[in-house]
C-alpha positions as CSV (number, residue, x, y, z in Angstrom):
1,X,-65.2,20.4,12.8
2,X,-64.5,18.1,9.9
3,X,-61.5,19.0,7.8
4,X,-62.4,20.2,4.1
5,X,-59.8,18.3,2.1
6,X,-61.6,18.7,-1.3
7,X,-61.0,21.8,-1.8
8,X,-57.6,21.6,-1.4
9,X,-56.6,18.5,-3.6
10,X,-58.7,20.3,-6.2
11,X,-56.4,23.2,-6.2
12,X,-53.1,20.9,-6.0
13,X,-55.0,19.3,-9.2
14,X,-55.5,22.0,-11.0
15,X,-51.5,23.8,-9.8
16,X,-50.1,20.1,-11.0
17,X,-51.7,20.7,-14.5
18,X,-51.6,24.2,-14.8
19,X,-47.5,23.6,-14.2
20,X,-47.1,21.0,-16.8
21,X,-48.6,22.5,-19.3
22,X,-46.5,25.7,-19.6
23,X,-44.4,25.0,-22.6
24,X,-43.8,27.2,-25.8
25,X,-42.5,26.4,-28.9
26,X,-38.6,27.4,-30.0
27,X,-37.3,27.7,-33.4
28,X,-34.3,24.7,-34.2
29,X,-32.0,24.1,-37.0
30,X,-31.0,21.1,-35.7
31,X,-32.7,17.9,-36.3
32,X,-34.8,16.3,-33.3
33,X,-35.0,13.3,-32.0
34,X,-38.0,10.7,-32.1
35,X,-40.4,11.6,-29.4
36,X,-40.1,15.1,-29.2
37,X,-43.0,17.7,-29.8
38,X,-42.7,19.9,-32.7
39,X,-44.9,22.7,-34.4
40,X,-44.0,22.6,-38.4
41,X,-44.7,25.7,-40.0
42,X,-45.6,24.7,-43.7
43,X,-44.7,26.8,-46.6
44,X,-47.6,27.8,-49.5
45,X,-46.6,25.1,-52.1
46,X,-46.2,22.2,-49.2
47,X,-49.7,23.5,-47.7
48,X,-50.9,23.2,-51.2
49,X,-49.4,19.7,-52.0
50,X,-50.5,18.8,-48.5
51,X,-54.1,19.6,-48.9
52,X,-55.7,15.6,-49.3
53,X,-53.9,15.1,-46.1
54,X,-54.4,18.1,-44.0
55,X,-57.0,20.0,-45.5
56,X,-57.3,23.1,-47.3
57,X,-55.3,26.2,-46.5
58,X,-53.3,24.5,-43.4
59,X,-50.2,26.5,-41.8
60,X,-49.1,24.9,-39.0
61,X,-48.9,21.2,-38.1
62,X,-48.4,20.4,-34.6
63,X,-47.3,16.7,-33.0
64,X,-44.9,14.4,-32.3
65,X,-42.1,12.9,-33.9
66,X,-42.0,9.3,-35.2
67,X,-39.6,9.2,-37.2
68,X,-37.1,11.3,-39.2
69,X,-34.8,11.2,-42.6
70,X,-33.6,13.1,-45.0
71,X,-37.0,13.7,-47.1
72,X,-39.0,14.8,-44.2
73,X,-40.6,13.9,-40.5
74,X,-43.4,11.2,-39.7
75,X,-45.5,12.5,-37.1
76,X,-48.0,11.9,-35.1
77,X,-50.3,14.5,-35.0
78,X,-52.2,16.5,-32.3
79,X,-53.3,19.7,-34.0
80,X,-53.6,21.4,-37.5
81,X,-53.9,25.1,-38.3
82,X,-55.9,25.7,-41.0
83,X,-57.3,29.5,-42.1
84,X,-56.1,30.6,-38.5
85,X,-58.2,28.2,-36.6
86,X,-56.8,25.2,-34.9
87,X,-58.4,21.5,-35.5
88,X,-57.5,19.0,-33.0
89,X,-56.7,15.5,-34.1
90,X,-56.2,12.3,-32.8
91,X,-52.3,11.3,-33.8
92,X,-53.0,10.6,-37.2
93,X,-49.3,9.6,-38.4
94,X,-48.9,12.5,-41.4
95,X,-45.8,12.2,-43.5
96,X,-44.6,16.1,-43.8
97,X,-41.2,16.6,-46.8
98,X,-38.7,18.8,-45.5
99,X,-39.3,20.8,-48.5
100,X,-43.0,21.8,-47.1
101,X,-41.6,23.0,-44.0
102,X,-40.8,26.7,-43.3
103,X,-39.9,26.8,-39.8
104,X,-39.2,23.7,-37.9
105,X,-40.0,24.4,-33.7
106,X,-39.6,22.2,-30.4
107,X,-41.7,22.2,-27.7
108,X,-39.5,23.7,-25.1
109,X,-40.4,24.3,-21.3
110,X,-41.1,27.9,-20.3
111,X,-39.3,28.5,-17.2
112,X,-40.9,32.4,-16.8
113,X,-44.1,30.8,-17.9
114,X,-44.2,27.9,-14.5
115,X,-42.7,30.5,-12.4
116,X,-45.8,32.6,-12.6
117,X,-48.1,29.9,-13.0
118,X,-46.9,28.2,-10.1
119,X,-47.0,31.0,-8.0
120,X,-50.5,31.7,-8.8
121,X,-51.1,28.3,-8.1
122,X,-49.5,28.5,-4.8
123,X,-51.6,31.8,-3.9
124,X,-54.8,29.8,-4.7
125,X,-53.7,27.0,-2.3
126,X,-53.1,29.2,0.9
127,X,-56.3,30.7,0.0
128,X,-58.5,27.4,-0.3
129,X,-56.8,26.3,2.6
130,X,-57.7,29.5,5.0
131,X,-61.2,29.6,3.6
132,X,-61.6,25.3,4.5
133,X,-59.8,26.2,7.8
134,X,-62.4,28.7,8.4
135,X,-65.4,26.5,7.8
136,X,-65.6,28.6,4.1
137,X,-65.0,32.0,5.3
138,X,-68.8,32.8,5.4
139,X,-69.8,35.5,8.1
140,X,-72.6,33.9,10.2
141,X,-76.0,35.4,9.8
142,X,-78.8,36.4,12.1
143,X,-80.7,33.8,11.6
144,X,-83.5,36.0,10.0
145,X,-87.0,34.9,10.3
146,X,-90.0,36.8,10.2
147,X,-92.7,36.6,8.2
148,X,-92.0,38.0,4.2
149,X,-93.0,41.1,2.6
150,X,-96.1,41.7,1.2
């Protein structure tokens, strides 16, 4: 019988990005460096003033830092919250003042969060690979036959 190897680098796919992407967002007080993920949190008057930029009624401005000084962050952004549904973008660069911001966060990795994941992943595995070592874990039929029901 011919190994089914599919299956299984499917499931190591799928582990691999399941893994990476458990991350969750912590607040900071302390200034970031360029590069690093963060989820701003706007404030009513900076949502208002932010409006031609972001759109009406946005929250919650998530992306990556560019660039950072004293009157705010250049980011590049992936995502924008707006009436409590997220809009994904494409890295626009948005200039966000520090004075629009209510809560500045950091993408942080969850250990808890992979743990689980992982694990789950690593059940999924040893089942794809028992069913591929079994041919698929079918039972094998009768061959039936017979002529069909009128």
């Amino acid at each position: 019988m011919r190994p089914v190897r599919t299956p299984l680098r499917v499931t190591l796919l799928a582990m691999l990005l399941a893994v990476s992407s458990c991350f969750r967002y912590q607040p900071t007080t302390l200034d970031v460096s360029p590069g690093a993920m963060l989820r701003l949190q706007l404030t009513e008057s900076g949502s208002s003033r932010l409006t031609p930029v972001l759109g009406p009624h946005a929250s919650t401005v998530d992306g990556r830092l560019l660039a950072l000084s004293d009157s705010g962050y250049r980011v590049a952004v992936n995502r924008v919250v707006r009436d409590g549904t997220g809009v994904t973008w494409a890295g626009e660069e948005v200039f966000v003042p520090r004075d629009a911001i209510a809560v500045t966060e950091h993408r942080v990795l969850s250990r808890r969060r992979t743990l689980v994941t992982a694990g789950v992943a690593l059940v999924g595995v040893i089942v794809t690979a028992k069913l591929a070592r079994n041919g698929g874990g079918g039972s094998p039929g009768t061959g039936g036959g017979g002529e069909p029901a009128p």
